[in-house]
N, C-alpha and C positions, 0 to 999 in steps of 0.2 A: 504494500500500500504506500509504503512511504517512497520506494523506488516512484510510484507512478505521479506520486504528487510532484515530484521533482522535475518529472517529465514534464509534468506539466506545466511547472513555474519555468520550465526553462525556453520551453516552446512560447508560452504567453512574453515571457521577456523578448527574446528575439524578434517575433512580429511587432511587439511596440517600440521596436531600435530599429527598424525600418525605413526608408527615407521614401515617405512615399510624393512624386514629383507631380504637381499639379498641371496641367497645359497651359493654366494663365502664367506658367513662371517661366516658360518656354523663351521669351524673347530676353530672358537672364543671357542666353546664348551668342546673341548676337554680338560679334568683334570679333578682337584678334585674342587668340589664344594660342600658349608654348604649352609642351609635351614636359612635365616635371618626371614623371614617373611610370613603368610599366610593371606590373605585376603578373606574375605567368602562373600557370594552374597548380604547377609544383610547389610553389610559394617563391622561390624566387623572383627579383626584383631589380632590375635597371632602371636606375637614376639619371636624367638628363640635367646637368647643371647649363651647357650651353646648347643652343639651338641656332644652327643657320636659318632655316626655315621656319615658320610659324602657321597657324592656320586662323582664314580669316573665315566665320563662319556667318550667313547671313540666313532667318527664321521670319517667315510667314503664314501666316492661316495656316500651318500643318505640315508647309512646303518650302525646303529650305535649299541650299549648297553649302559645301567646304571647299575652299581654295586656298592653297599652299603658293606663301607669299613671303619673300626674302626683306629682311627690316635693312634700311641704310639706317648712318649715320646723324642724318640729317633729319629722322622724324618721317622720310618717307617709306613707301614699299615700292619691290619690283614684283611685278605678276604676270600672268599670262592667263591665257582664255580656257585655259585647260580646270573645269571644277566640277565635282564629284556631288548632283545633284539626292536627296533624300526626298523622301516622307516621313511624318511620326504618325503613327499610330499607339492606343493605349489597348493592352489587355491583360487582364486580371492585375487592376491596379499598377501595371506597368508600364513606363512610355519606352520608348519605341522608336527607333529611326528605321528605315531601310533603306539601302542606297541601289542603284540600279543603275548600270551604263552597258554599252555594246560590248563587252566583255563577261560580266560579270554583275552578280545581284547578293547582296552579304545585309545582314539585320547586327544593330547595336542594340545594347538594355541600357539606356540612362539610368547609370546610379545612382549619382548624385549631382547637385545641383546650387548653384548658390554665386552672388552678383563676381562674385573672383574663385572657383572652381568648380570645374566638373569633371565625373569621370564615366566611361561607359565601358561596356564589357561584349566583347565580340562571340561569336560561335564557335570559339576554340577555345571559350574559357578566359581570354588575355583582358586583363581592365589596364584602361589607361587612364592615367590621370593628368588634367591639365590643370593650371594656373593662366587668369589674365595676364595679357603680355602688357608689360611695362614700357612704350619706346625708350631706346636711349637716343638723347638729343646731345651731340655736342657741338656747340656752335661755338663761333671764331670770337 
């Protein structure tokens, strides 16, 4: 009996340590965001302190892109026409990206969520985690 109660306190714990992601908080996503962190299914962990590239990510009514965009010095970005269009969908209290292009079609699970990170987790188990990108400006 006592095993089962523990069961249970441990299961009720867990669902209430949940991060459960609203759609109205969806356009949190919008900007530029760096890659901090990868975690892999074994637990291991690669850390990105520096980043050439960043990803600029832009959210509407459901339907968004990522495009991967090199930060100058200057405050500006270099990019190209090349971006990797999604949808979000929710279910069972999950959001949801799915991306699709003439190659290839892969689904993310929004982890989590919040005005400077987020992280999602691919169908091989890999979560990554971003951090808002901070430009560096140095001017003359």
């Amino acid at each position: 009996m006592k095993s089962k109660l523990s069961l249970i306190c441990l299961v009720l714990f867990s669902y209430s340590c949940t991060n459960n992601i609203d759609e109205k908080d969806l356009p949190l996503l919008n900007g530029y965001w760096e890659i901090q962190k990868v975690t892999f299914p074994n637990g291991q962990t690669k850390d990105y302190t520096v980043n050439e590239s960043i990803d600029y990510i832009e959210i509407e009514q459901l339907k968004g892109f990522r495009k991967k965009v090199k930060p100058n010095f200057n405050g500006s970005y270099i990019t190209n026409d090349d971006a990797e269009f999604f949808t979000v969908f929710k279910k069972e209290n999950q959001i949801f990206l799915n991306y699709k292009n003439d190659l290839s079609d892969w689904t993310e699970s929004l982890k989590t969520l919040t005005k400077d990170q987020f992280s999602v987790t691919n169908e091989d188990d890999i979560t990554y985690l971003y951090k808002r990108y901070e430009p560096i400006n140095i001017s003359k």
